[in-house]
PDB file with one MODEL, atoms N, CA, C and O in Angstrom:
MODEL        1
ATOM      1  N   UNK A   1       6.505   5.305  12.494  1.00  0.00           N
ATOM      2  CA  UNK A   1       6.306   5.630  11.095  1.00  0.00           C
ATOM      3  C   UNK A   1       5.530   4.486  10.440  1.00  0.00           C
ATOM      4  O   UNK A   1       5.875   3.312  10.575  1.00  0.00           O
ATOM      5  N   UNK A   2       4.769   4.764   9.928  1.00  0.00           N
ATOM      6  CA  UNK A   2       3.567   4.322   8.971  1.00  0.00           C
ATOM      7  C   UNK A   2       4.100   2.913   7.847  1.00  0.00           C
ATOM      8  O   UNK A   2       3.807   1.764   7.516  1.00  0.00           O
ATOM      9  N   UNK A   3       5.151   4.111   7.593  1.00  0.00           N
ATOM     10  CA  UNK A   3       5.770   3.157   6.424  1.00  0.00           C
ATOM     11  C   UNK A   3       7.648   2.794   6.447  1.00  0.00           C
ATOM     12  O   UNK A   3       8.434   3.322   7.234  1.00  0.00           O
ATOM     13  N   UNK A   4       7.965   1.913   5.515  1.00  0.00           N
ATOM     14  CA  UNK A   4       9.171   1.487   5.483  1.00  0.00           C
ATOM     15  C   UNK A   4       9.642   1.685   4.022  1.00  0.00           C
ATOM     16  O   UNK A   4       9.168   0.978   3.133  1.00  0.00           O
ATOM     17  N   UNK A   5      10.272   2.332   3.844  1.00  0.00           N
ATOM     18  CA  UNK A   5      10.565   2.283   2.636  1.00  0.00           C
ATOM     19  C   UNK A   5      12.005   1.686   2.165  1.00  0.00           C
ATOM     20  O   UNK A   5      13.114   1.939   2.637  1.00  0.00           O
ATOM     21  N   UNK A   6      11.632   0.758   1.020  1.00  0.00           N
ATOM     22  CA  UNK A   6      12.970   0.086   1.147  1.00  0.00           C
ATOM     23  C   UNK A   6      13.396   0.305  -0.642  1.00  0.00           C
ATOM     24  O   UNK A   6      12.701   1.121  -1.246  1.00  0.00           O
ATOM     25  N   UNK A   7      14.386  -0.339  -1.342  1.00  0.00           N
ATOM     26  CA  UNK A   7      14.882  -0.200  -2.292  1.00  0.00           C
ATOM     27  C   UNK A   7      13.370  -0.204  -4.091  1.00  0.00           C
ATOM     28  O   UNK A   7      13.126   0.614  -4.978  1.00  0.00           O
ATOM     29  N   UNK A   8      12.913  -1.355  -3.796  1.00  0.00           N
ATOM     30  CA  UNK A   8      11.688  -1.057  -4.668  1.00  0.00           C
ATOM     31  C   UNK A   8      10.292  -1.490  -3.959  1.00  0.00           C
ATOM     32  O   UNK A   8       9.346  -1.989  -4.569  1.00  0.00           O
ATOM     33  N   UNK A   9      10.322  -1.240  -2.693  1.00  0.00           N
ATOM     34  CA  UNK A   9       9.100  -1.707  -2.295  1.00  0.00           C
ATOM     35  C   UNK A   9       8.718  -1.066  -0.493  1.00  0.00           C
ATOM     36  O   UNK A   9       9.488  -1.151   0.463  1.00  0.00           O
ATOM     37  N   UNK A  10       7.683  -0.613  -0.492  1.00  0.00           N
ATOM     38  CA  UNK A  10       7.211  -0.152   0.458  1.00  0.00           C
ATOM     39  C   UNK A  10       6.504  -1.252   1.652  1.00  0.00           C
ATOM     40  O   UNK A  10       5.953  -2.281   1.261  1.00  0.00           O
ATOM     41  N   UNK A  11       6.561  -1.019   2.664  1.00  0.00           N
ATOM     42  CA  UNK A  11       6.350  -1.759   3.578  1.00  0.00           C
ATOM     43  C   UNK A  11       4.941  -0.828   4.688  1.00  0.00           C
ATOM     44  O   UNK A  11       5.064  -0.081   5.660  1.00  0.00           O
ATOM     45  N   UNK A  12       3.724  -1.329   3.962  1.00  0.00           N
ATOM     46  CA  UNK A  12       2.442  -0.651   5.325  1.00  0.00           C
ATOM     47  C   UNK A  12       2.411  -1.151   6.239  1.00  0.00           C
ATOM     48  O   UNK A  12       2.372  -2.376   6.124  1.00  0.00           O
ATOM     49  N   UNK A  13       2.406  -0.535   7.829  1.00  0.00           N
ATOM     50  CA  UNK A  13       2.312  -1.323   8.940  1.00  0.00           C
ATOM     51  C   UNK A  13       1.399  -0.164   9.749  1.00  0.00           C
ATOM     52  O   UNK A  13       1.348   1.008   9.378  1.00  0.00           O
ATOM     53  N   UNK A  14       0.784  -0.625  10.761  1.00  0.00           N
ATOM     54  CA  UNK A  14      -0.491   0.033  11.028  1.00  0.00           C
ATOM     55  C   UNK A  14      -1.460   0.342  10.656  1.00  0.00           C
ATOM     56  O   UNK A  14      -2.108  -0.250   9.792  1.00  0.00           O
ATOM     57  N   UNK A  15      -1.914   1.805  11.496  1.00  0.00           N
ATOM     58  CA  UNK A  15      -2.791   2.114  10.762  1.00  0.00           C
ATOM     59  C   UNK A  15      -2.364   3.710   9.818  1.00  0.00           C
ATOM     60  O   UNK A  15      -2.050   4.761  10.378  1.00  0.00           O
ATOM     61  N   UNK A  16      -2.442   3.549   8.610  1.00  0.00           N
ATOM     62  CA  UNK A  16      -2.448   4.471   7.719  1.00  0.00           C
ATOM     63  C   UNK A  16      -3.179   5.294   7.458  1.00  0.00           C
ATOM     64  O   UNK A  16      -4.075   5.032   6.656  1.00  0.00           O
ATOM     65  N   UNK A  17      -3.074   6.694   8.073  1.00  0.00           N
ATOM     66  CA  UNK A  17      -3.792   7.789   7.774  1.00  0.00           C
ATOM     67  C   UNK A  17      -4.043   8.577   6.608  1.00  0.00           C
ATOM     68  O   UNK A  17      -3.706   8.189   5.490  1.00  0.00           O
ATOM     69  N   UNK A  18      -4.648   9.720   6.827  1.00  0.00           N
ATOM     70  CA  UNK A  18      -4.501  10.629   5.491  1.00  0.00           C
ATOM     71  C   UNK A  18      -3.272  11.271   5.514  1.00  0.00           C
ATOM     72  O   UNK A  18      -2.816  11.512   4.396  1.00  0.00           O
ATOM     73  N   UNK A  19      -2.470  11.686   6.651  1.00  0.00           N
ATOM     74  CA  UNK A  19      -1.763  12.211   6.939  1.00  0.00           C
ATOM     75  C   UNK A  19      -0.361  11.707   5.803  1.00  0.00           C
ATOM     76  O   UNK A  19       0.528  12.359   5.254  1.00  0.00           O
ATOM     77  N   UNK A  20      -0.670  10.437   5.810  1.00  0.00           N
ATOM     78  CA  UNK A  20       0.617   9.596   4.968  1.00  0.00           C
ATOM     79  C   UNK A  20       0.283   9.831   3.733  1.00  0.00           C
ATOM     80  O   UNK A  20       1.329   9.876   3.086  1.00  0.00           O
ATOM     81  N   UNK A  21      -0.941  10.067   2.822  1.00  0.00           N
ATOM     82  CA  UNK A  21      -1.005  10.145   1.361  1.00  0.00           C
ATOM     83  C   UNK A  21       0.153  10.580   1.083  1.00  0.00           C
ATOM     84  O   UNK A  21       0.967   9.726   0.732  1.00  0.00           O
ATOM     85  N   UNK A  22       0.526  11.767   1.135  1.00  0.00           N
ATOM     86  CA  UNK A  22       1.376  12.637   0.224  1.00  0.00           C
ATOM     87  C   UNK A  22       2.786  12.093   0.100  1.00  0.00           C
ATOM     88  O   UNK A  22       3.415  11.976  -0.951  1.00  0.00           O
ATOM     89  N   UNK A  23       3.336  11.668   1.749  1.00  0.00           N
ATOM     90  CA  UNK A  23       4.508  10.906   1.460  1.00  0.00           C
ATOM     91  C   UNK A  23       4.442   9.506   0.813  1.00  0.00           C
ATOM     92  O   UNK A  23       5.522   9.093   0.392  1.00  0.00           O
ATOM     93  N   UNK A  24       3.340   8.678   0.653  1.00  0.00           N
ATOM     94  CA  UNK A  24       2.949   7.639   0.279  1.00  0.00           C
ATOM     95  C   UNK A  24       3.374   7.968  -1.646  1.00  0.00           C
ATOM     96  O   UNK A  24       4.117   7.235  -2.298  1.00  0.00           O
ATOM     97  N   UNK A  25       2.656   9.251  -2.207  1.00  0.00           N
ATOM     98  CA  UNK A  25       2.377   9.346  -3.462  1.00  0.00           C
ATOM     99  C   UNK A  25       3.686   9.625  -4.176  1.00  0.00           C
ATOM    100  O   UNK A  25       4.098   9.161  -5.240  1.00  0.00           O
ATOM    101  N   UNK A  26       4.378  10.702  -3.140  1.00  0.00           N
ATOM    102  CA  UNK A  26       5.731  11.222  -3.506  1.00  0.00           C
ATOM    103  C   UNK A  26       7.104  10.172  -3.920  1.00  0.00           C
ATOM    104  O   UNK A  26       7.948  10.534  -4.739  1.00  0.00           O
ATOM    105  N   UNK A  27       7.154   9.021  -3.310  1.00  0.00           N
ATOM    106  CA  UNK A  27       8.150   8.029  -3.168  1.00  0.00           C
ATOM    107  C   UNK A  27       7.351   7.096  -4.326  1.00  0.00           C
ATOM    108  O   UNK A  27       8.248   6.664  -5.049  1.00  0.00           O
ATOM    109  N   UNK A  28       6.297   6.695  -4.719  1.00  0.00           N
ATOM    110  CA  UNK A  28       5.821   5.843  -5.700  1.00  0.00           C
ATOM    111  C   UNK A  28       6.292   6.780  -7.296  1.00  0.00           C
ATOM    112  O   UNK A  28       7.063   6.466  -8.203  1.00  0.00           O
ATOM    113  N   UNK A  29       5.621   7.731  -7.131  1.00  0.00           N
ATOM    114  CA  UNK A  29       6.002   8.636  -8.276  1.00  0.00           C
ATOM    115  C   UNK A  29       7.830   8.620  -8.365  1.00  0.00           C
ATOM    116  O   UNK A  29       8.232   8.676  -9.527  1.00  0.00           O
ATOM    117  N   UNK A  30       9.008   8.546  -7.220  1.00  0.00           N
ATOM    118  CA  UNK A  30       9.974   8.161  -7.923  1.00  0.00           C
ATOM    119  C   UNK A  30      10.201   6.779  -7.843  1.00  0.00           C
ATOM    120  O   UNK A  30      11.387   6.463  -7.742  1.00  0.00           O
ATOM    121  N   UNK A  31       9.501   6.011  -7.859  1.00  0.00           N
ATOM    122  CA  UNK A  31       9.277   4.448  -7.908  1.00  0.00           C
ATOM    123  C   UNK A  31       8.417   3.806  -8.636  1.00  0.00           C
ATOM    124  O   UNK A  31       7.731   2.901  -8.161  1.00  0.00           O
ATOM    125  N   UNK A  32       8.337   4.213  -9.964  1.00  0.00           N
ATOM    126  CA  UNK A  32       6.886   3.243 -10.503  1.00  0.00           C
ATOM    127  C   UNK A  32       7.204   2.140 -10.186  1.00  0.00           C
ATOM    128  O   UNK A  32       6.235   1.542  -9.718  1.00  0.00           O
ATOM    129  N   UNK A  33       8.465   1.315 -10.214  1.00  0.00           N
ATOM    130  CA  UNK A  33       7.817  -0.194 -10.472  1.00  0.00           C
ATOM    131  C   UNK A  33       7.663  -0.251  -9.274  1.00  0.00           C
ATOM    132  O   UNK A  33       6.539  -0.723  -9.102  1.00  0.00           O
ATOM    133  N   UNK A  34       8.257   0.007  -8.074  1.00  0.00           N
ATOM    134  CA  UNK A  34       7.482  -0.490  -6.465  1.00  0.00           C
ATOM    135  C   UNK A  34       6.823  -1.546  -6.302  1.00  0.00           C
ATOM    136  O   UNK A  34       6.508  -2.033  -7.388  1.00  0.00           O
ATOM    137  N   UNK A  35       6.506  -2.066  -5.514  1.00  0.00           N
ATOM    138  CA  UNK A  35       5.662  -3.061  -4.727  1.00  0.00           C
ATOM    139  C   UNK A  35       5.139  -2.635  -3.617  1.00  0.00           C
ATOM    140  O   UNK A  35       5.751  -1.659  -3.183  1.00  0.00           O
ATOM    141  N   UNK A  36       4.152  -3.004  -2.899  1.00  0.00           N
ATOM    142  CA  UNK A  36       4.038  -2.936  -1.143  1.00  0.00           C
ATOM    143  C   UNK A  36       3.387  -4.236  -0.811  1.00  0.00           C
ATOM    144  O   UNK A  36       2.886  -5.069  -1.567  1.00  0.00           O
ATOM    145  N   UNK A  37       3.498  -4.227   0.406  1.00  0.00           N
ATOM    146  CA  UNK A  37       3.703  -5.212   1.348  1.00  0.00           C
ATOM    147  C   UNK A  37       2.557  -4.390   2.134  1.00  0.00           C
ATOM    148  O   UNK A  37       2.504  -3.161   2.167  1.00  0.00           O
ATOM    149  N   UNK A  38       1.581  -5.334   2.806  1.00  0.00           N
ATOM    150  CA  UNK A  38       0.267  -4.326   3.482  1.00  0.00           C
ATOM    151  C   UNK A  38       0.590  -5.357   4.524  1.00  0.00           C
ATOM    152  O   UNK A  38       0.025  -4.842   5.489  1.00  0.00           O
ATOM    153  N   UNK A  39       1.221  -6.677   5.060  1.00  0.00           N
ATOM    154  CA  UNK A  39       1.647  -7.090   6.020  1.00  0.00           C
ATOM    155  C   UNK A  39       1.121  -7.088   7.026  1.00  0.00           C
ATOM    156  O   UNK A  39       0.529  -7.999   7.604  1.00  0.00           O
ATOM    157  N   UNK A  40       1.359  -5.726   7.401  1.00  0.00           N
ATOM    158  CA  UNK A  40       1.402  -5.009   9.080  1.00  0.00           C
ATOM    159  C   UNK A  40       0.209  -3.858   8.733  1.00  0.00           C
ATOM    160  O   UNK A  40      -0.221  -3.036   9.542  1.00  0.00           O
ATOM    161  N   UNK A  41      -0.182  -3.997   7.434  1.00  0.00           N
ATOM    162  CA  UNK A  41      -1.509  -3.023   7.574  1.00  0.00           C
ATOM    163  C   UNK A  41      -2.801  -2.985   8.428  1.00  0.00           C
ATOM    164  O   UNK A  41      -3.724  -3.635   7.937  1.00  0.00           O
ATOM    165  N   UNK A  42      -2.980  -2.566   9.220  1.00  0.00           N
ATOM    166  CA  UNK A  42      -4.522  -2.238  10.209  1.00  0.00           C
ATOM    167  C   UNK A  42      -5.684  -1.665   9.788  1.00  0.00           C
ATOM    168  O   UNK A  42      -6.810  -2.016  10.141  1.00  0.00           O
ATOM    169  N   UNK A  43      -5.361  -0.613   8.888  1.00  0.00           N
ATOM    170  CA  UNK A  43      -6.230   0.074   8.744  1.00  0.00           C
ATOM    171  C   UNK A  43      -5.341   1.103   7.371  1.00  0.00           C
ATOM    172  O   UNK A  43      -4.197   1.531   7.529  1.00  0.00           O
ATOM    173  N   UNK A  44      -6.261   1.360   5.952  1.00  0.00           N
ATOM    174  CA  UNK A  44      -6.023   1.932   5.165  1.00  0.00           C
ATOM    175  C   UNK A  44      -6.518   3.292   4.397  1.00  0.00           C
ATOM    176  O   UNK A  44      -6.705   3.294   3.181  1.00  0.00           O
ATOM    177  N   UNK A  45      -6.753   4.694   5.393  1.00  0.00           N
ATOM    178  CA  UNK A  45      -7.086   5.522   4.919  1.00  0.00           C
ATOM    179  C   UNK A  45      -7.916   5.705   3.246  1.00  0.00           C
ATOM    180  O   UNK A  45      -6.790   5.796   2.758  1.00  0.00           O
ATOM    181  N   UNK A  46      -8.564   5.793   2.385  1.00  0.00           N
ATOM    182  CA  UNK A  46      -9.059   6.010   1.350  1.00  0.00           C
ATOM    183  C   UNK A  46      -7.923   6.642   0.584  1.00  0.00           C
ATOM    184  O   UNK A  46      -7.495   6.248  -0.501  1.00  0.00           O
ATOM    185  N   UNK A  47      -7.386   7.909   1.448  1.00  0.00           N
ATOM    186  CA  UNK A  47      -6.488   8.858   0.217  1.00  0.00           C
ATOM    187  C   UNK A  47      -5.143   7.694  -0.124  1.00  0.00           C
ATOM    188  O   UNK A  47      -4.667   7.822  -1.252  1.00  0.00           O
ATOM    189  N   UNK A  48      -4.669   6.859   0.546  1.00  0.00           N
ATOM    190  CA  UNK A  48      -3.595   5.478   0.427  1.00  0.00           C
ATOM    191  C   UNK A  48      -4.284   5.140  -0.523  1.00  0.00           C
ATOM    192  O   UNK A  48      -4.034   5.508  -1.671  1.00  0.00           O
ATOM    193  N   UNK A  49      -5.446   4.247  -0.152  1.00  0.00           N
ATOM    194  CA  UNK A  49      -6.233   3.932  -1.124  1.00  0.00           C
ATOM    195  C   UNK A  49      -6.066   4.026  -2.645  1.00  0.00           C
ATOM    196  O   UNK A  49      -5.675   3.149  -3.415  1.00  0.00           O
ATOM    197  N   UNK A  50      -6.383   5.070  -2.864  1.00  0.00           N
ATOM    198  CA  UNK A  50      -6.458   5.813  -4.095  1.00  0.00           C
ATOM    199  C   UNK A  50      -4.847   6.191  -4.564  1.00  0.00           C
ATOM    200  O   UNK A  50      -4.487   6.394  -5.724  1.00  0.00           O
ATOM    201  N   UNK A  51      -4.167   6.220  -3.602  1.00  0.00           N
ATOM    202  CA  UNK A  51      -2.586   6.914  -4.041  1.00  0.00           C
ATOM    203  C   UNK A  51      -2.233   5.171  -4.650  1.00  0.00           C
ATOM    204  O   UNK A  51      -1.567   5.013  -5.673  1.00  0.00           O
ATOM    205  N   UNK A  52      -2.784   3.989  -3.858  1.00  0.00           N
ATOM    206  CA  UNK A  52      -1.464   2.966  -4.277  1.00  0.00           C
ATOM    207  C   UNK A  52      -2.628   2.410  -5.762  1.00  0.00           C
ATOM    208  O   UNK A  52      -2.093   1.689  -6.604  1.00  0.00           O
ATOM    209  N   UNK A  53      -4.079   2.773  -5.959  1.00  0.00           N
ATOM    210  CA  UNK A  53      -4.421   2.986  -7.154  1.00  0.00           C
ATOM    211  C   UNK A  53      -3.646   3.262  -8.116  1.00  0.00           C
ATOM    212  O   UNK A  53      -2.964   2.571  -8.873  1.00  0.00           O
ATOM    213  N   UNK A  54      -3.900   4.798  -7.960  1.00  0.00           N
ATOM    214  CA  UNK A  54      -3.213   5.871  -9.364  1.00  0.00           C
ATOM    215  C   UNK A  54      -1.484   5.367  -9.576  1.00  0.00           C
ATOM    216  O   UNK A  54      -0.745   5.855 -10.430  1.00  0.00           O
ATOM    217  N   UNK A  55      -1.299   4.871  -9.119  1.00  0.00           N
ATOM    218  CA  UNK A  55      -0.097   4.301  -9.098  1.00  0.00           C
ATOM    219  C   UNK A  55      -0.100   2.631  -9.714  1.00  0.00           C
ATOM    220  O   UNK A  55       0.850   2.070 -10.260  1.00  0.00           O
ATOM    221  N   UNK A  56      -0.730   2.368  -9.587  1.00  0.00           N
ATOM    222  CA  UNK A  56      -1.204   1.169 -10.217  1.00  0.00           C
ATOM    223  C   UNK A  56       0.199   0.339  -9.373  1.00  0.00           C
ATOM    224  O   UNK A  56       1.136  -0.017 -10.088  1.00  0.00           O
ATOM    225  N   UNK A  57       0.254   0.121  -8.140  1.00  0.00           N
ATOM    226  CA  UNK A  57       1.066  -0.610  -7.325  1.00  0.00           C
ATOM    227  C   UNK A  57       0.640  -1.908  -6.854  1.00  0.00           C
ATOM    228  O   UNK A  57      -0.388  -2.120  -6.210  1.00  0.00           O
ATOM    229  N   UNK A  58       1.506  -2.770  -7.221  1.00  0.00           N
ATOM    230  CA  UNK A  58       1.563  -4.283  -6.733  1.00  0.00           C
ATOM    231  C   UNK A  58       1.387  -4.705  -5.408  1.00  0.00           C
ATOM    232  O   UNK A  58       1.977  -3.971  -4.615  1.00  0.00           O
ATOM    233  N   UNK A  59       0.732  -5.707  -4.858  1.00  0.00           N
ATOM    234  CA  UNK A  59       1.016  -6.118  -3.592  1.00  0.00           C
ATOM    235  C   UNK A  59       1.734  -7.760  -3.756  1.00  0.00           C
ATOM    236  O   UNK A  59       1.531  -8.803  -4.377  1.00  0.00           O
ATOM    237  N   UNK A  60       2.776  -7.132  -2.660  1.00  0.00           N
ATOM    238  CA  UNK A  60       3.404  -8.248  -2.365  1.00  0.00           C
ATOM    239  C   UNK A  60       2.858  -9.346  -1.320  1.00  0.00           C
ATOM    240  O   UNK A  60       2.968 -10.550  -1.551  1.00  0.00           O
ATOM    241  N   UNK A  61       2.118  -8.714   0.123  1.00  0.00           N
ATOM    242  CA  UNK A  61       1.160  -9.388   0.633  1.00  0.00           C
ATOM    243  C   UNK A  61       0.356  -8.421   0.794  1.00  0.00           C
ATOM    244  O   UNK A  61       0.323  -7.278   0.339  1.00  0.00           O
ATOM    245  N   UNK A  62      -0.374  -9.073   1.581  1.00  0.00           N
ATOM    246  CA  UNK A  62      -1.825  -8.753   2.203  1.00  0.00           C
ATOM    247  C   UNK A  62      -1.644  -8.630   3.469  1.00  0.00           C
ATOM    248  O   UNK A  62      -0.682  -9.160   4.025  1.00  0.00           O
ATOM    249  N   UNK A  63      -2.700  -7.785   4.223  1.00  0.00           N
ATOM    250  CA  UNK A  63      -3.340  -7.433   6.182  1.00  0.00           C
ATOM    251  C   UNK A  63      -3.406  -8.952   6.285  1.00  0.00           C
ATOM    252  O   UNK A  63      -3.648  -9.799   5.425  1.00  0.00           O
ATOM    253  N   UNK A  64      -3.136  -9.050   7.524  1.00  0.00           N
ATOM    254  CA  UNK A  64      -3.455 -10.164   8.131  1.00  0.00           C
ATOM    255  C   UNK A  64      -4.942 -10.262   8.526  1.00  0.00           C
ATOM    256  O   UNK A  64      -5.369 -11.394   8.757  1.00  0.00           O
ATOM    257  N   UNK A  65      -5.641  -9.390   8.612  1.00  0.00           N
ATOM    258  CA  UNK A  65      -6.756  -9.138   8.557  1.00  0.00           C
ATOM    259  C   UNK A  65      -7.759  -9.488   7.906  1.00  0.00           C
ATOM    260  O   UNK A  65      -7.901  -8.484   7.208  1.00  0.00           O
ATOM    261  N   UNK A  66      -8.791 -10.360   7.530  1.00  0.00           N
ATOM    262  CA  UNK A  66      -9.018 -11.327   6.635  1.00  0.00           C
ATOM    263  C   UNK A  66     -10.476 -10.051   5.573  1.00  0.00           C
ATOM    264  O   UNK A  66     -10.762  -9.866   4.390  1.00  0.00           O
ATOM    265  N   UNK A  67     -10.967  -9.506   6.936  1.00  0.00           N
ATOM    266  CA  UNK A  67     -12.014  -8.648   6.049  1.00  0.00           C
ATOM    267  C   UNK A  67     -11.405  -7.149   5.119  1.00  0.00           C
ATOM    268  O   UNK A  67     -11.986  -6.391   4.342  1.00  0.00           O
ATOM    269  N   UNK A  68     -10.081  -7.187   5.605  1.00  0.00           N
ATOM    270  CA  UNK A  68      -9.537  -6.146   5.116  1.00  0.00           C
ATOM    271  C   UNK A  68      -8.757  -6.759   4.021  1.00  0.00           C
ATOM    272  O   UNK A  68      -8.907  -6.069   3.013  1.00  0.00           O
ATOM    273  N   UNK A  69      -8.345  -7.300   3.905  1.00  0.00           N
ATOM    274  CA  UNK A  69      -7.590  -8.355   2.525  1.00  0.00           C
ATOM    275  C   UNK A  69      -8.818  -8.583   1.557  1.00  0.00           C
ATOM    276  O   UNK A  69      -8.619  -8.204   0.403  1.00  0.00           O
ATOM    277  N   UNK A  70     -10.165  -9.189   1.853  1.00  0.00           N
ATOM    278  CA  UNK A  70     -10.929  -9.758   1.243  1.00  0.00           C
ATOM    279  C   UNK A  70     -11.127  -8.095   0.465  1.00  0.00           C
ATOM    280  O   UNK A  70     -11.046  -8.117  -0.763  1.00  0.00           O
ATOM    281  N   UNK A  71     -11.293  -7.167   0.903  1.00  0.00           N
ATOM    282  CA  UNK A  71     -11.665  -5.948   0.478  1.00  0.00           C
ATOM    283  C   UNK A  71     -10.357  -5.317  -0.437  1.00  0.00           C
ATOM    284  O   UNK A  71     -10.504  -5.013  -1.621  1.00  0.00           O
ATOM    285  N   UNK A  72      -9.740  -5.247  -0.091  1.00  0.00           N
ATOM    286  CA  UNK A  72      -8.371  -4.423  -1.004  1.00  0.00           C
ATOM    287  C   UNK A  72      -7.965  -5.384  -1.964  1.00  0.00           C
ATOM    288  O   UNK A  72      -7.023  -5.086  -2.698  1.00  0.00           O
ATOM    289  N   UNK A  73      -8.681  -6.814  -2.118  1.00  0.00           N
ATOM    290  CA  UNK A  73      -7.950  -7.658  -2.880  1.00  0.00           C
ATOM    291  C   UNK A  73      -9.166  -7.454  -4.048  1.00  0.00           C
ATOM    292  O   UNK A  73      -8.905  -7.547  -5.247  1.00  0.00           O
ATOM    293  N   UNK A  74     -10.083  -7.260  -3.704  1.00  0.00           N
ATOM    294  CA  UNK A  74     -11.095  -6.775  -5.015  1.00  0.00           C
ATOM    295  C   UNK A  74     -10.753  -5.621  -5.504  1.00  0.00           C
ATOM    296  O   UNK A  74     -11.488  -5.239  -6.414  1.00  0.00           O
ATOM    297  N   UNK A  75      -9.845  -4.889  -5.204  1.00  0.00           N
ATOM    298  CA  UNK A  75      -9.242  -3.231  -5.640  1.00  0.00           C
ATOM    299  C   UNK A  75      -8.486  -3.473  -6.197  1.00  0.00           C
ATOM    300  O   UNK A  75      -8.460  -3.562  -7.424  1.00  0.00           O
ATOM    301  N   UNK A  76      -7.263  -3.732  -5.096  1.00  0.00           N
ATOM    302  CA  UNK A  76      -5.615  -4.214  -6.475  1.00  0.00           C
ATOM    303  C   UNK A  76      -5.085  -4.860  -6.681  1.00  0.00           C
ATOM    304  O   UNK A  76      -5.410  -5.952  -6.214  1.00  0.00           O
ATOM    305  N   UNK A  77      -4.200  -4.825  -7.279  1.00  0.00           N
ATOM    306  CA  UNK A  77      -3.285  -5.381  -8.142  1.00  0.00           C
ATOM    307  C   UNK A  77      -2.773  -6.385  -7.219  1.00  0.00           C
ATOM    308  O   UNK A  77      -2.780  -5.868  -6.102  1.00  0.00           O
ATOM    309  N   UNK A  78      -2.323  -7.602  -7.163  1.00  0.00           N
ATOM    310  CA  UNK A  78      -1.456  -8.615  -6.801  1.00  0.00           C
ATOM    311  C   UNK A  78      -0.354  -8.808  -7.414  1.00  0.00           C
ATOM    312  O   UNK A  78      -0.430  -8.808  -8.642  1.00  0.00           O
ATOM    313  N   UNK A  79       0.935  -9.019  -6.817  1.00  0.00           N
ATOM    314  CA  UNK A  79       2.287  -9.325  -7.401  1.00  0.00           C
ATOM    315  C   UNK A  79       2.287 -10.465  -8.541  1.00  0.00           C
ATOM    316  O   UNK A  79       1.878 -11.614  -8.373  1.00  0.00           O
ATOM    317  N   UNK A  80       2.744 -10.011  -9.561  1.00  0.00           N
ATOM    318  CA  UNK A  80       2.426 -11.272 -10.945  1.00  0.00           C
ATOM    319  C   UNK A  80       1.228 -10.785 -11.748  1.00  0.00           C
ATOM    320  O   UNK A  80       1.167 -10.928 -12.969  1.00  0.00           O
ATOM    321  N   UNK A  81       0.770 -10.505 -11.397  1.00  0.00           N
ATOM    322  CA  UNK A  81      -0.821 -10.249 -12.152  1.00  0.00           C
ATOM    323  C   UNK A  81      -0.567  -9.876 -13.031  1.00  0.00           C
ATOM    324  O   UNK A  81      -1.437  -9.570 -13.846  1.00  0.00           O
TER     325      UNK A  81
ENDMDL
END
C-alpha cells in the first residue's frame, strides 16, 4: 500500500499512482488539517499532485530524492509555512 495513514498525517512511500488519487482525496477531505510525509516517495502521479494541492496539505518531509524534492518543493506547502 501506497500510503499510511495515521491519526493527522499521511505517510507517501513509493511510487504513487493514479490509482491512489481518490483514496488519497477521500481521507484529506476528512482531514483538513493533515500533513504528509513524502519520505518514502519515488515517484508522484500528477492526479496526487493536484489532490495534496486542492487540499492545500503540508509537508512534513520531503523524497529523498533530491530532483524530486527540488520540484514538489516549488509546488507546496512546507510544515510551518
Amino acid at each position: 500500500m501506497p500510503f499510511e495513514f495515521r491519526k493527522k498525517q499521511v505517510l507517501l512511500q513509493g511510487v504513487i499512482g493514479v490509482e491512489e488519487a481518490e483514496t488519497l482525496l477521500e481521507w484529506l477531505q476528512k482531514k483538513p488539517a493533515a500533513t504528509a510525509d513524502l519520505s518514502g516517495c519515488e515517484h508522484l502521479h500528477p492526479a496526487n499532485l493536484q489532490v495534496l494541492l486542492a487540499a492545500n496539505t503540508r509537508i512534513d518531509a520531503w523524497p529523498t530524492d533530491p530532483v524530486l524534492t527540488q520540484f514538489l518543493q516549488s509546488i507546496l506547502v512546507p510544515s510551518g509555512a
